[in-house]
N, C-alpha and C positions, 0 to 999 in steps of 0.2 A: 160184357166186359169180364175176361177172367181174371183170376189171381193166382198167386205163386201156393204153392201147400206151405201151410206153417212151420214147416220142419226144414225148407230152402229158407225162409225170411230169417229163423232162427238162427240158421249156418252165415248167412250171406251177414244180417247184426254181427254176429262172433266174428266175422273175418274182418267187418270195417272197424270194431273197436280194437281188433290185434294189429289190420293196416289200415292204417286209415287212408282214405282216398289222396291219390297223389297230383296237382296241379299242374298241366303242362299245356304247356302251347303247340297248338297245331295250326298247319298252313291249307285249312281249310275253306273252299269256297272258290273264285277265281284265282288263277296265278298273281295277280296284283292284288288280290285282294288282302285285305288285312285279317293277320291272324286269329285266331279263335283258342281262348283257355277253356279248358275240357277239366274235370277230375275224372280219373280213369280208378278203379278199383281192381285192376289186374295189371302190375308192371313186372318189369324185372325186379334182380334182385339189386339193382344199382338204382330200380326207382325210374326208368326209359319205360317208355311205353314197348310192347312188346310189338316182335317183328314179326308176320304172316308166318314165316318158315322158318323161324328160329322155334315159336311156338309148336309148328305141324313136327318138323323134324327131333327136337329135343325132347318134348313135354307131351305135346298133344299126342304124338304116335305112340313113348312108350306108354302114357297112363292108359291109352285106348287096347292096346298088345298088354299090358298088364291085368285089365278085366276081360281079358279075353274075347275080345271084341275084334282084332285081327289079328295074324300071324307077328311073335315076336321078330324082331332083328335078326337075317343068321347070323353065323358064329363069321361068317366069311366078308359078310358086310363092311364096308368102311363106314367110321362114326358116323359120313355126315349122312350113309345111304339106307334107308329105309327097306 
């Protein structure tokens, strides 16, 4: 079994006492099935769970293009285009 380094558990504590996990419902399991409450510790800033491509497009792409991990945006790009 591994573990996280102490210096994530440190970050990850600071981030739940600044947000604290947020309670939502999701419609997971069968279509009929009955819903399932989750706490998520990464939502928007409205507190929604975040969307696959809202995150890749908005957040995940530029922080990843900001450590220089892939090419920024061109100048020519449209917002939503990567």
């Amino acid at each position: 079994m591994s573990s996280i380094p102490p210096s994530v558990a440190d970050e990850l504590k600071r981030h739940v006492e600044a947000f604290p996990p947020v309670e939502v419902e999701l419609p997971w399991g069968k279509p009929k099935g009955q819903p399932r409450e989750v706490s998520l510790l990464l939502t928007t800033r409205f507190g929604n769970p975040i969307a696959v491509n809202m995150s890749n497009t908005y957040s995940g792409k530029a922080a990843l293009a900001k450590a220089g991990i892939i090419p920024p945006r061109t100048v020519e790009a449209k917002k939503w285009q990567w």
